[in-house]
N, C-alpha and C positions, 0 to 999 in steps of 0.2 A: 504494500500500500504506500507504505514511502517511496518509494520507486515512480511513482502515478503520480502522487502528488509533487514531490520534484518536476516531473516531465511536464505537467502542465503549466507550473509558474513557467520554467524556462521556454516551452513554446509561447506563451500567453506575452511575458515580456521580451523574446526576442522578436517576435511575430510585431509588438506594441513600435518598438526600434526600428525594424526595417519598414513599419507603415510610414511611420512620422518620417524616414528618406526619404519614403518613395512620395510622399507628398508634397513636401519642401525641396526635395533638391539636394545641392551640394550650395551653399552660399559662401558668400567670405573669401577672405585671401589669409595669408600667411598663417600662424598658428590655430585661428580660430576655422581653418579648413584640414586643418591635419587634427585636430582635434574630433570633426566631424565623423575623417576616416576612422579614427579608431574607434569610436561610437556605432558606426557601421560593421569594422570587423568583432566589434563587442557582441550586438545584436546576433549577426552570425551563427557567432558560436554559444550564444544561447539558445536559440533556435534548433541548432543542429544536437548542444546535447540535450536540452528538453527531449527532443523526438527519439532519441538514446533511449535516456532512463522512462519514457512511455513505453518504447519496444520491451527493453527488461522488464520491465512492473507487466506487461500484458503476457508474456512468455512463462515469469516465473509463476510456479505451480502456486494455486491458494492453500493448498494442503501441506506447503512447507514449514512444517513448526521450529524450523532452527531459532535458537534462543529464545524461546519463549516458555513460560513458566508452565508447568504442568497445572492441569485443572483440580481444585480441590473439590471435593466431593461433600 
């Protein structure tokens, strides 16, 4: 479930990142344009491991009880 929940912030805010690009643009000159880039490559790679750690959370079994506490009775 943690897996799921990771994967969604990171889609949700890199998805959020590369909209506000694609609607604005590239603007500016000097620092405040290389700054942008890396706000771009930021988004990216949220985007990209969001959709990661989704794949994992959907794959791994629900039935896997590693670390988790046994059921008291």
């Amino acid at each position: 479930m943690r897996n799921i929940i990771s994967g969604v912030i990171g889609v949700l805010l890199g998805g959020a990142i590369l909209m506000g690009f694609l609607l604005n643009g590239l603007q500016g000159a000097g620092s405040y344009f290389i700054g942008q880039i890396i706000g771009l490559i930021f988004g990216v790679l949220l985007l990209f491991g969001g959709v990661y750690y989704l794949v994992i959370g959907f794959i791994k079994r629900p039935d896997d009880d590693k670390g988790r506490r046994p059921k008291r009775r």
